[in-house]
N, C-alpha and C positions, 0 to 999 in steps of 0.2 A: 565620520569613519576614522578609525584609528589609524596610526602610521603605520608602514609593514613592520617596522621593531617593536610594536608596540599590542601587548594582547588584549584584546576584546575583552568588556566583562562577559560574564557567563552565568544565565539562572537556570538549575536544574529544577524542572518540574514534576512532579510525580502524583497521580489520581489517584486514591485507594480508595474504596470500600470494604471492610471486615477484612482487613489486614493486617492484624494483630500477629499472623503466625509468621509472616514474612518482614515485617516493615524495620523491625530491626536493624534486620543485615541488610536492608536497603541503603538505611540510614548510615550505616557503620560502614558500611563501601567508598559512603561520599565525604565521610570524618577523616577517611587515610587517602585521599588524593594527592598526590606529589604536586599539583597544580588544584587549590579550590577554589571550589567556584565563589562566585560574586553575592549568588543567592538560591538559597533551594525551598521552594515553594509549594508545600502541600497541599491540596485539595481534598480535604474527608469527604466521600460522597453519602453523607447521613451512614454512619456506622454503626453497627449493632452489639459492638462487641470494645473491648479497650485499644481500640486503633488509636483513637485518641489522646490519650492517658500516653499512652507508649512514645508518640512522636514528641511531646512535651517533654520528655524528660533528656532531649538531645539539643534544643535551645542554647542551653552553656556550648556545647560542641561546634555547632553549624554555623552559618546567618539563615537561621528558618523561620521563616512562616509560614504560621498553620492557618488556613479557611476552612470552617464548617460547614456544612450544606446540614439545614437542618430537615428538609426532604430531599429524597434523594432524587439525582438531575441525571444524573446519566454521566459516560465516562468524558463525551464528546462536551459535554458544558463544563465538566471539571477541567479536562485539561484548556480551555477555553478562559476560565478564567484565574487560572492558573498563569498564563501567557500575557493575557491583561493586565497583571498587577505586577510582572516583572517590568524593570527598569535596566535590564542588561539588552546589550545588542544580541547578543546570541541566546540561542534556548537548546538545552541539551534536554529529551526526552527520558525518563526514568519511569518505570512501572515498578509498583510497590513490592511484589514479589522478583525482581529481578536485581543482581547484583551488578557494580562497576570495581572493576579493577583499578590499583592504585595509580596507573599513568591514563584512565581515560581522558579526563577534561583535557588533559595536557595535548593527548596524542589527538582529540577530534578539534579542537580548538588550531594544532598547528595542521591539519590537513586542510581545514578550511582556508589559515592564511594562504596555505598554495593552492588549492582550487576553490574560490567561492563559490558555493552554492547550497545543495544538498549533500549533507556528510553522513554516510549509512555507516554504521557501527562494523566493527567487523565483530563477530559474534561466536559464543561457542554456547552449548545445550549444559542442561543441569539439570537431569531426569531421575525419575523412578530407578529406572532399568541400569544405571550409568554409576553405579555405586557411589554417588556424593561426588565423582572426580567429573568437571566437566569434559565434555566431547567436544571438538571440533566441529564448524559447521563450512561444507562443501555449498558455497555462497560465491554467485560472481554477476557481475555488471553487462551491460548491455553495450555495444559501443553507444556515445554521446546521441549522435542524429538519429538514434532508434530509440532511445529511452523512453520517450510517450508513448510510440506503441506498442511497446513490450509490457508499460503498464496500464495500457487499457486492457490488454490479453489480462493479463495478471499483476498482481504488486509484489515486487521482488524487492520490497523494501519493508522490514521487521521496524522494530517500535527501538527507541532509543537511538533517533536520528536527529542530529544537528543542524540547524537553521537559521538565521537570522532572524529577528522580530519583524523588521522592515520588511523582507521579503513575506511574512506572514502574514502581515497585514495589509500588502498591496492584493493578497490574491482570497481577501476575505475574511481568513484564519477558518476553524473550525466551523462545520454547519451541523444541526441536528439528523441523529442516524443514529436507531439504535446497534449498530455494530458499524465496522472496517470505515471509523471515521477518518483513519489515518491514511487510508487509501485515498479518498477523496480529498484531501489535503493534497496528498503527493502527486496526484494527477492536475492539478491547477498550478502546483507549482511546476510540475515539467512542462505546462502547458506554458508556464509565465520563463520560460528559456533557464530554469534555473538546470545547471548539470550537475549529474549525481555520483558521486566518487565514491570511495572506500579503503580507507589507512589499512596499511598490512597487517601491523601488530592487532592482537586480538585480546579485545579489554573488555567486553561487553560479553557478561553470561545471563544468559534466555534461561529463564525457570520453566520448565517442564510437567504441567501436572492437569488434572482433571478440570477445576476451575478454570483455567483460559483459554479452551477449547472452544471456539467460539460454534455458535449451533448450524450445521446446516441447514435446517429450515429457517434461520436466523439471513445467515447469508443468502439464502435463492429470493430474498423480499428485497434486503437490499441490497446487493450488486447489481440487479437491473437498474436498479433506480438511482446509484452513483453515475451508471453509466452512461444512463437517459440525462444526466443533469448535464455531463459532459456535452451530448449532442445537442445539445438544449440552444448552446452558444459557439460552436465548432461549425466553421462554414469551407475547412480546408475538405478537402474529397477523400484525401488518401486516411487523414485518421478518424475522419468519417466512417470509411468502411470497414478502417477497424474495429474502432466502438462501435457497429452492426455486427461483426463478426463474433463481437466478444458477449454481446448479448445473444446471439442464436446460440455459440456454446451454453451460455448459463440457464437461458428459458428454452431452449427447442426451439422445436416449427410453430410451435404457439405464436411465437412473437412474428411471423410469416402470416399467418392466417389473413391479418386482414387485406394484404398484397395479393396473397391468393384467390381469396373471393371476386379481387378487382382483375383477376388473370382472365375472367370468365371461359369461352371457350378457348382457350388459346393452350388447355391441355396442361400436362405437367409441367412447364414451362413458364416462368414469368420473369418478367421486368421488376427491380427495384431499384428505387433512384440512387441506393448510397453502395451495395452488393454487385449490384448487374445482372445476369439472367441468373435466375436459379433453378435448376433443374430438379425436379422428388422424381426418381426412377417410380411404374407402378407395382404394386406387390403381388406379390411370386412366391405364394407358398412358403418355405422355411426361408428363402432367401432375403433377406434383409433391405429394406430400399436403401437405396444410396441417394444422398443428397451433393447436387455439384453445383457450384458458382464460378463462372466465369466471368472475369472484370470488366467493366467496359472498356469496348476498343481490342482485348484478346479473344483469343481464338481458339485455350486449350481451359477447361476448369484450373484455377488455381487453389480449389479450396473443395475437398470430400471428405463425406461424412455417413456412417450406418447410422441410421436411425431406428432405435429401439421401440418396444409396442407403445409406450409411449407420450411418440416423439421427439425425446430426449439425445443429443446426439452422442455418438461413439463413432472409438479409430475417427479422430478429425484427425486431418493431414495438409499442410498447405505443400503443394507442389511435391506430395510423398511423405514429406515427415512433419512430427507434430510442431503445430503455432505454439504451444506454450512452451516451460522455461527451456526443455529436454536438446529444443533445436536453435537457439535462437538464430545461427546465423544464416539457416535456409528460412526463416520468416524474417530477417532482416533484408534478405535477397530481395524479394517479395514487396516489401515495404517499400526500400529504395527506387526498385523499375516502379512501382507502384507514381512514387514523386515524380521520377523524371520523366513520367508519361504527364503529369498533369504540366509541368512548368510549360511540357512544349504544346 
């Protein structure tokens, strides 16, 4: 570990596939760094177009190198072994169409020396709509002892995150998924105690356009299955019941059914070992069932939901207002009593 006077190397990584129209000003973002970095490592994911040709010609400029994939692996293998082949302690995240500002390394490099762990970029948009001047982005943290379940709810952490190797490597590094591999990264790492901060200045601009939309039918396959992987190895209770919670938001009462069947006559009503009772109102005409769970050991629902024709849930609410990003401190409420029922 280096001394605190003393700065960390730093390898910027960056995945592209047919990247020719951005990689550029990728590249020319990390040339004018007031701090550069140690190493910037490109992964071509099999390109079809002169991505390659273009990142060649910044060599004299950078310390770069280039890796080809001469079929294409996916984004999750590129940045994989991207990370492999550096030799810096830290890894700064870069997507090929997104730019960095001339103080990033400097400013994510010194937040890290004062909080190790996870360093979320602070960020600003670069849209269609937004006439070429980036926008500001209304982006904010969780307290510490709720970060893992705010991101099994959701990942409130964008691309262009700061990390150690060492920490990367104790919790795996990247696994195959074709999409939100970065989610699944960032949940092992909060899982593995690392805390996640975020430097005020804002040096990180998010490109904005039709390619990085990632698919909804893309997401509905894997977000369960990040989440299942989660439960897979989680034996604490309370973020157990998170990642329950966070999968009936994404799949419905589907992911219920089989609880259900095992409820036999015991009516709308059933036990589940990681939720606790959950209630399906039965249906009523245009009135919509409502879905309730009440925790083990309480006595009021902490958790409703309309369920649409369906299945699908709507208006979720934990104790009134919403679990995702809108509430967090009434689902941190929630969370906390949650702990300090199981300690005791």
């Amino acid at each position: 570990m280096p001394s605190p006077t003393e700065r960390p190397s730093v390898a910027v990584i960056i995945p592209v596939r047919n990247g020719a129209e951005f990689i550029d000003a990728a590249l020319a973002s990390l040339a004018t760094q007031t701090t550069p970095p140690n190493e910037v490592i490109v992964v071509d994911d099999a390109s079809e177009d002169d991505t390659n040709a273009r990142i060649l010609r910044w060599q004299g400029l950078l310390p770069l190198r280039l890796i080809t994939f001469t079929e294409r692996s996916g984004t999750w293998r590129a940045r994989d072994t991207a990370i492999s082949e550096a030799t810096s302690e830290l890894i700064i995240q870069l997507d090929a169409d997104d730019i960095l500002l001339p103080q990033h390394v400097a400013v994510m490099t010194e937040a890290y020396r004062r909080t190790p762990g996870l360093i979320a970029p602070h960020r600003m948009l670069l849209s269609g709509d937004s006439g070429s001047v980036p926008e500001a982005i209304a982006e904010r943290l969780p307290d510490a002892g709720e970060q893992l379940a705010q991101m099994l709810i959701l990942s409130f952490l964008g691309v262009g995150t700061l990390f150690s190797k060492e920490l990367y490597e104790t919790v795996g590094g990247y696994r195959p998924c074709s999409c939100a591999e970065d989610w699944d990264l960032w949940i092992r790492m909060s899982a593995a105690g690392a805390v996640i901060s975020r430097p005020e200045q804002a040096t990180y601009i998010y490109r904005m356009h039709p390619a990085n939309i990632s698919s909804t039918v893309r997401r509905r396959e894997t977000d369960p299955e990040i989440i299942q992987r989660f439960l897979d190895t989680c034996e604490d209770p309370a973020y157990r019941q998170v990642a329950q919670l966070s999968l009936l938001v994404r799949g419905g009462t589907k992911r219920l059914m089989d609880f259900v069947r095992k409820a036999g006559p015991a009516g709308d009503s059933f036990w589940h070992p990681d939720l606790g009772t959950v209630h399906i109102s039965e249906e009523s005409g245009s009135t919509p069932q409502l879905l309730q769970i009440t925790s083990p050991g309480g006595q009021d629902p902490f958790f409703t939901a309309e369920l649409d024709s369906h299945g699908y849930l709507t208006h979720c609410r934990v104790n009134g207002a919403s679990p995702l990003l809108t509430s967090w401190p009434e689902f941190g409420e929630h969370f906390r009593r949650g702990r300090s029922a199981d300690a005791r």
